[in-house]
Each structure stands twice: as C-alpha cells, then as structure tokens.
VMD Tcl script that draws the C-alpha trace (Angstrom):
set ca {
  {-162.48 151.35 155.25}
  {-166.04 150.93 153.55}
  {-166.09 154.60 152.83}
  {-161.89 154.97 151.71}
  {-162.93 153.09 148.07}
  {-164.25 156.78 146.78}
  {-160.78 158.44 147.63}
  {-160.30 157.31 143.55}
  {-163.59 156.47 142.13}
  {-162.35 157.16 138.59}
  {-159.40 154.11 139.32}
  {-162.12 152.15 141.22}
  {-164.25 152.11 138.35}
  {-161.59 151.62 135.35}
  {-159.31 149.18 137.63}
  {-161.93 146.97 139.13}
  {-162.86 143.48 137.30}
  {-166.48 143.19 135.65}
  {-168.40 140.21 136.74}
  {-169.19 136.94 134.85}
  {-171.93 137.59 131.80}
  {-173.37 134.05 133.20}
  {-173.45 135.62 136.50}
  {-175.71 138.30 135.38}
  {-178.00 136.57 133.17}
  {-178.52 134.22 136.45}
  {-179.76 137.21 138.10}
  {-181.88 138.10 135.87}
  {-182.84 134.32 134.96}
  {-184.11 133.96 138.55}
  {-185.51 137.48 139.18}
  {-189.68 137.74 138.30}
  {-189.07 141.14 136.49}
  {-185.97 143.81 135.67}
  {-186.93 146.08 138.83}
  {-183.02 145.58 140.68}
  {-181.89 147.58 143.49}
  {-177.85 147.68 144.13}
  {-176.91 148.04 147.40}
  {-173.54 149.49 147.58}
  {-173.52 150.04 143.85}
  {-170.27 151.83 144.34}
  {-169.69 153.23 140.65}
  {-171.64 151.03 139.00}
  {-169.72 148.34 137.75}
  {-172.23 145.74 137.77}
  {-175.36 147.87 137.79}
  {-173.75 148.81 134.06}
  {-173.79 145.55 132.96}
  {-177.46 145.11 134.50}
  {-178.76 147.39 132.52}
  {-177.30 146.04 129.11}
  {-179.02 143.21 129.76}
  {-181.99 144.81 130.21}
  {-183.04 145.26 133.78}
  {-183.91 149.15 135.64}
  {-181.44 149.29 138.49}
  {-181.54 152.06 141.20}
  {-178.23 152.10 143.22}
  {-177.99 152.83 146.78}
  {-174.38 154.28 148.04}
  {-173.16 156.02 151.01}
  {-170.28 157.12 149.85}
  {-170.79 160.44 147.51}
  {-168.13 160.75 145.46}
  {-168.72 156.95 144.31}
  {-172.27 157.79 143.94}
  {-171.46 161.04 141.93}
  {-169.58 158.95 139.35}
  {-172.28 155.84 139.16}
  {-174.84 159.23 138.26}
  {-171.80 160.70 135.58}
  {-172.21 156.85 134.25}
  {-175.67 156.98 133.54}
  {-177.07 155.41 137.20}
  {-179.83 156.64 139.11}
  {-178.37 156.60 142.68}
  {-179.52 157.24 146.49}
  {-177.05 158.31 149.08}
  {-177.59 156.43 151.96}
  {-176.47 153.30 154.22}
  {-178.60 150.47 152.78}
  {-179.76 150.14 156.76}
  {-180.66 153.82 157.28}
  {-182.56 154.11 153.27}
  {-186.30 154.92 152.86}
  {-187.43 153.00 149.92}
  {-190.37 155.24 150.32}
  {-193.05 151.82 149.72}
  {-190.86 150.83 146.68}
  {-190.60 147.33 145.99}
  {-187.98 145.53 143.81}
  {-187.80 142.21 141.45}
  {-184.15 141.51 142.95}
  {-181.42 142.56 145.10}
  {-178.11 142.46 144.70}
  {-174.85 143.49 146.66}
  {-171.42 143.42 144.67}
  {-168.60 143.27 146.53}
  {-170.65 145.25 149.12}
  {-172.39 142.62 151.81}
  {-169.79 142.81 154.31}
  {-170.14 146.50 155.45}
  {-174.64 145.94 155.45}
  {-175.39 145.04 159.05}
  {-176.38 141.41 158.63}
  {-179.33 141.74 160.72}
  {-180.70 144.93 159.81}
  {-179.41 144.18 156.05}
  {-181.57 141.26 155.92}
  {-184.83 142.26 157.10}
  {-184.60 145.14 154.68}
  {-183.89 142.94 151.71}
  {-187.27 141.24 153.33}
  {-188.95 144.52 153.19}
  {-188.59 145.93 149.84}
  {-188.44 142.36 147.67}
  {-191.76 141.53 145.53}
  {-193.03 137.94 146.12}
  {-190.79 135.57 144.47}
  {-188.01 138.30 144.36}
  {-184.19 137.28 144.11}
  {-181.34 138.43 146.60}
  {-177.97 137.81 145.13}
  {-174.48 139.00 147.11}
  {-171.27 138.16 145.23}
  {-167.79 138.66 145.19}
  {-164.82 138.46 142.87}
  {-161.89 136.94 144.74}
  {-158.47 137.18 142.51}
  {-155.67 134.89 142.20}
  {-152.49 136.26 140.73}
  {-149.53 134.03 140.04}
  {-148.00 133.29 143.88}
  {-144.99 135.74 143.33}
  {-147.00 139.11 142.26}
  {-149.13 137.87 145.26}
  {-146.12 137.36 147.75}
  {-144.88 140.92 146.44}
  {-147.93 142.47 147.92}
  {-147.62 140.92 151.40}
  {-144.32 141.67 151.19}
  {-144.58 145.39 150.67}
  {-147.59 145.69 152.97}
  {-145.62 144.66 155.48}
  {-143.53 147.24 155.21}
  {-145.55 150.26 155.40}
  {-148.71 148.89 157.39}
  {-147.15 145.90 159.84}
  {-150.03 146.44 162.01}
  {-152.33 144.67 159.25}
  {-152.85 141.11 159.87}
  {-151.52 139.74 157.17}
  {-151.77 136.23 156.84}
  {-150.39 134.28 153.24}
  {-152.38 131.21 154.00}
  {-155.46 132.84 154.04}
  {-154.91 134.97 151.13}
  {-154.27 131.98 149.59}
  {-157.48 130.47 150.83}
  {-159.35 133.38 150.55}
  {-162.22 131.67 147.77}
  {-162.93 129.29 150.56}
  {-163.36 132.32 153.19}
  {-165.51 134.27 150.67}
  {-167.63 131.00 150.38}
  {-168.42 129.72 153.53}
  {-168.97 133.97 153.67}
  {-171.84 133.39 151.73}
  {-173.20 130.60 152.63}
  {-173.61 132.22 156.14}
  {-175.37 135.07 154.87}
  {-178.06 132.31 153.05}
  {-178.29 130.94 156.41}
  {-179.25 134.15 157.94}
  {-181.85 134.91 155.08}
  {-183.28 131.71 155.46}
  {-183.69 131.66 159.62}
  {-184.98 135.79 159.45}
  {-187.85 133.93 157.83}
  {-189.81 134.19 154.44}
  {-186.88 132.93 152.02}
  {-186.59 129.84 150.27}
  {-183.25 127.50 149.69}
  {-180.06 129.22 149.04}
  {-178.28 128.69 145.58}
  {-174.86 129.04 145.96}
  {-172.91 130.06 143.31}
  {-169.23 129.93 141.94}
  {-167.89 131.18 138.56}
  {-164.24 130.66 137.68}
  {-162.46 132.14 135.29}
  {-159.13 134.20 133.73}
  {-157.95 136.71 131.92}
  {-154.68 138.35 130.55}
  {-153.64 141.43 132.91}
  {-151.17 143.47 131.99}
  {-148.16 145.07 134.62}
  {-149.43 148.49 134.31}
  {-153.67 147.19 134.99}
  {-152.44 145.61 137.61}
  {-150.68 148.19 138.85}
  {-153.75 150.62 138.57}
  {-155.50 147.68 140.41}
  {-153.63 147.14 143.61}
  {-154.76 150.59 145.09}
  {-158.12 150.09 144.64}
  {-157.91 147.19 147.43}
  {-159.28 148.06 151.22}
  {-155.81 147.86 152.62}
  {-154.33 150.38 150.47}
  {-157.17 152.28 149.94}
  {-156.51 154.67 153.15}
  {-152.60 155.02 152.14}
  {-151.17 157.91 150.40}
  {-149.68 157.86 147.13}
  {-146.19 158.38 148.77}
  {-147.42 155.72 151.06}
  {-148.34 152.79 148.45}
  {-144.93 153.31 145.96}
  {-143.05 150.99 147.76}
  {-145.99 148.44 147.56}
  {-145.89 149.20 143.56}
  {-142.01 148.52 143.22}
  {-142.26 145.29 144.61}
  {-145.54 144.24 142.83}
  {-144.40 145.63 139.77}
  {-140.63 143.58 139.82}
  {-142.00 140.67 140.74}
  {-144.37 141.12 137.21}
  {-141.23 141.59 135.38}
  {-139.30 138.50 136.89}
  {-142.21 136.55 135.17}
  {-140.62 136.93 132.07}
  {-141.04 139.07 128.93}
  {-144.36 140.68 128.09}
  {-145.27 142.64 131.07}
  {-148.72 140.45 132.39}
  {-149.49 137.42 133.61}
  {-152.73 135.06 133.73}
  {-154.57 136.26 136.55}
  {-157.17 133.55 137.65}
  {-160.20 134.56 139.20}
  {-163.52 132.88 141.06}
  {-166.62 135.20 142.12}
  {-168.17 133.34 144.45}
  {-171.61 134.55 145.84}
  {-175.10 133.06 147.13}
  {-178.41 133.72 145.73}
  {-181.87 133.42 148.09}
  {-185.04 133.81 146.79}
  {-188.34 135.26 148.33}
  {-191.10 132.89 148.86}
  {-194.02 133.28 146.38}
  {-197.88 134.80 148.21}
  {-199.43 131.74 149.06}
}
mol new
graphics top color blue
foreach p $ca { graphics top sphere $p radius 0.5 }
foreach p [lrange $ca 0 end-1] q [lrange $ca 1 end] { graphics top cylinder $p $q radius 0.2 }
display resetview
C-alpha cells in the first residue's frame, strides 16, 4: 500500500490537505537552522510549504513517480527507503515525516533520524486525520464494503481515529527517547476546518490507502454513495469538513 499513493501523483498532490501554517513555523521555531530532510516527501506537499517559509528541504521517496512530480514542483529528491538511504555524511537541522512514519521501520527509522540530525536537531512526524460530517463518512464504509469486504472496516475506530493517530505518536516519542540521545517529546495537536466542496472531496477519497490499489471501475460505486450522501446535506454541494493533525516532535540533545 505505501507504494499504491503514486498510481495518481497529480490527484495526490492537488487532492491532499496542506498542513497547519502554525505547524510549520513550529518546525522551524524549534529547528537550530533551515537544513530539513523529508522522509517520504511524497510530492511535496509540505516540503512546499517548508520552503516558503524559508528552510532548504531535500526529500527522500521510494516511490518514483511521486518523486518525479516533488522534482516537476521544484524539490530536490532521493529515491530511496528512508532505511536503505546513504546520506553520504550529510547532516540535517530537522526531520520530518508527513503522513509517512508508519511505513519507516521504527527501529531502523529511528536510529537513522539519530544518525543524520545536528546537535540540538528537531524530529517532527505528523499526520492530518479528517472528520467529515458522519453521513459522507458512513457513505464510505458503506461502499467499501461493497467492493473490498475483506478490509477491516471498523466505524468506531474511524470515528476514533485522532485518538489512534495520537497515542501513534506518542509511541514513536517513546521509541526516540529509549534508542537514546533525544530529549522530551512535544506532542502536538492542531485542529481546524475548512469548506470542501462535493467534487474536492470527490477527487479526495481516491487518494486514501484503501482505495488507492482499486481501479477506476473499481472505486465508482464508492463515489455514488459518497457523493449522494453530499447532496442529502442540503443545497450547495460541500460541507464543513473538520480536521486535527496530530503529530509528536523530539528533539536531539545539544554536545555537552
């Protein structure tokens, strides 16, 4: 699944939700210097807004075609697993994995953060976890189970699924902090909403890792539903869709 997101980077990339500006600034705020590395950059989402901000972010992606596009957007990408890459004796002032954590091997993943962050360096991993109103939602389980009823679909988790992504996050500070070398993990949450229209989130829905792998002929069915269940909302065509990135931050220690 890690590697079906590319099957459409060009709807990944125009679909998928920015991240909070406060987010960003944190990173920055915390980080000793704009040196970032994105592991899992994907195509460049957040790196993009990185770099307004002002930092130099090199993007590491094993997936080519998403890598291709980050480059055709301006990004200065590696092809690798984050696990497998040779930072060659580079070092970095932060970090960060969007929406990308939970395909690094936590293990491996973490001693390599270790490996290539300056002293006093930031790691950041954070996720965007959406909320649409409960029927749009219900309309996607719905249709999912329908044409994948092997997926284990469950709506009290969905509906829970900012508490999974947080206590998601907190374990991976715990794991920086017992490899050894990292200081106190900031957690972080950021909620917030925006008007989404039937037709963006249309364009969205495929973009998730459950769809990802189905075809077009596969998915319409999925899209009916979703999209009725926008119109039954009433006139307009979109909805509020609420939305909390969650995410943890762990900093290196300083030389002594």
């Amino acid at each position: 699944m890690a590697e079906s997101f590319g099957s459409d980077a060009d709807r990944y990339d125009r679909a998928r939700m920015d991240y909070p500006d406060e987010l960003i600034a944190r990173v920055l705020e915390l980080a000793p210097g704009p040196e970032v590395l994105d592991v899992g950059c994907g195509t460049g989402i957040e790196a993009r807004q990185l770099q307004v901000t002002g930092a130099n972010v090199l993007g590491v992606e094993p997936d080519a075609r998403m890598a291709a596009y980050a480059r055709s957007r301006g990004l200065v990408v590696e092809e690798s697993r984050f696990e497998d890459w040779d930072a060659a004796g580079r070092t970095f002032d932060a970090v960060v994995a969007a929406q990308a954590w939970h395909w690094v091997d936590p293990v491996a993943g973490a001693a390599k953060v270790r490996d290539v962050l300056r002293p006093g360096g930031l790691f950041a991993a954070f996720w965007n976890v959406y909320d649409p109103p409960a029927p749009v939602g219900d309309a996607l389980l719905d249709g999912l189970s329908q044409v994948a009823p092997d997926l284990p679909l469950d709506r009290e988790a969905m509906k829970q699924a900012d508490k999974t992504y947080e206590e998601g996050a907190r374990q991976v500070g715990e794991r920086f902090v017992e490899l050894g070398g990292f200081t106190e993990p900031e957690p972080w949450r950021f909620s917030w909403s925006r008007e989404v229209t039937r037709e963006e989130w249309l364009d969205f829905v495929p973009t998730q890792g459950f769809l990802t792998r189905l075809s077009a002929e596969q998915r319409a069915p999925v899209l009916e539903l979703v999209g009725a269940a926008i119109d039954a909302l009433g006139p307009g065509g979109s909805f509020t869709l609420n939305t909390v990135t969650v995410g943890i931050a762990v900093p290196l220690q300083q030389e002594p």
